[in-house]
N, C-alpha and C positions, 0 to 999 in steps of 0.2 A: 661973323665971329671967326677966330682965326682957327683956320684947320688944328695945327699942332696942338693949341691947347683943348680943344674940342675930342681929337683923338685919342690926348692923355689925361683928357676925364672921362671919356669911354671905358679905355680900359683898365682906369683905376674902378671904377663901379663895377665890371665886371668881377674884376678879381675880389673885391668887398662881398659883391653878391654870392660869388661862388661859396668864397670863404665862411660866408654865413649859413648857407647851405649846408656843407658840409659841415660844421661843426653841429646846428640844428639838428643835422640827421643821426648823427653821432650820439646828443641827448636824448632825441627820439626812442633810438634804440635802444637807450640803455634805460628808460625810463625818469631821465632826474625829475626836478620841481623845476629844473630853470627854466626849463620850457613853458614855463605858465609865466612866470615873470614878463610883465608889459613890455619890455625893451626886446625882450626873442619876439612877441608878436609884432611890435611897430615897426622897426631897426628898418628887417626886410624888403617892408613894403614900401619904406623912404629909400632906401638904395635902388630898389628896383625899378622905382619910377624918375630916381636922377638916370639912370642907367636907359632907359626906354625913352627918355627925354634926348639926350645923350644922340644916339642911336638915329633918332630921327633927324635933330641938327645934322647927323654926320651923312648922313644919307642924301640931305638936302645941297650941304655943303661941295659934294663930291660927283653930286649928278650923278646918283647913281641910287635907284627905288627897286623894291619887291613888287617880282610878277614883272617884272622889265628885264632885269637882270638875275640872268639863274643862282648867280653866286647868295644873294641876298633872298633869293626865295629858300633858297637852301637853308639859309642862316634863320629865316622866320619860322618854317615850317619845323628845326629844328630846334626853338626856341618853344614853341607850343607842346609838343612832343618832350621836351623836359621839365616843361612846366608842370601837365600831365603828371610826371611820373614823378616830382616835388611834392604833390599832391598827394599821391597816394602814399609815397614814403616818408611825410609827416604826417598821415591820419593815425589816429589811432583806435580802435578799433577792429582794427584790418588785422590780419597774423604777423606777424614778428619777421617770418620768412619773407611775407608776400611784400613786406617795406624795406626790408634788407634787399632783394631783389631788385625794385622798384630805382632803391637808392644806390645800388652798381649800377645799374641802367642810365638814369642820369647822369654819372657820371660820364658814362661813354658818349652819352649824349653832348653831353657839354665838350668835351675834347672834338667831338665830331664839328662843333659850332667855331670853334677856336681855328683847328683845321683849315674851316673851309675861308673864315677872316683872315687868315694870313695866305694862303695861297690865290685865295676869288675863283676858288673852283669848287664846283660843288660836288665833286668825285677828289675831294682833296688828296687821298693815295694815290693818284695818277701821279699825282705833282714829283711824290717820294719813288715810287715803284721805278721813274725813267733812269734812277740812280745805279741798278742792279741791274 
């Protein structure tokens, strides 16, 4: 499959996944009904698994695998670790705080994931810090 287009459906699922995330969390927190609505539970799990599909093609594509190459263990370990905390900041249940938290968390998480995909470092501030 050709790289470019493989790349710009990666990171169009990403940005789908994120976006759904975040507004998910968003209803979450505020309580609505949409969040019961079929389409907020299904959507998700259809992005995230073109997105993980995705992911692996490009991985395959590029010679380049987790647990081989630190950049992509960075990016896996940091994909579990926001799944994680997706989790607990759409249960409900939990306190109000402890998902609102959970759901900043994530986010840093996520930027930390983007980070290390555009630099292939998995200390990706180094990249920025040689700047100053």
């Amino acid at each position: 499959m050709n790289y470019l287009v493989l790349k710009t459906s990666h990171i169009t699922f990403v940005v789908c996944s994120y976006a759904l995330f975040f507004v998910r969390g968003i209803w979450s927190l505020n309580g609505s009904a949409i969040m019961r609505k079929r389409w907020v539970r299904v959507a998700p799990h259809v992005v995230d698994t073109l997105l993980l599909i995705s992911a692996i093609l490009l991985a395959f594509t590029i010679r380049r695998y987790p647990f081989l190459d630190s950049w992509l263990t960075a990016k896996v370990l940091g994909l579990l670790l926001y799944i994680g905390l997706g989790v607990v900041a759409l249960r409900n249940g939990i306190s109000k705080s402890i998902r609102f938290f959970a759901w900043l968390a994530a986010q840093a998480v996520f930027v930390y994931i983007v980070l290390v995909a555009v630099t292939h470092n998995p200390v990706p501030w180094q990249h920025f810090l040689q700047f100053f």
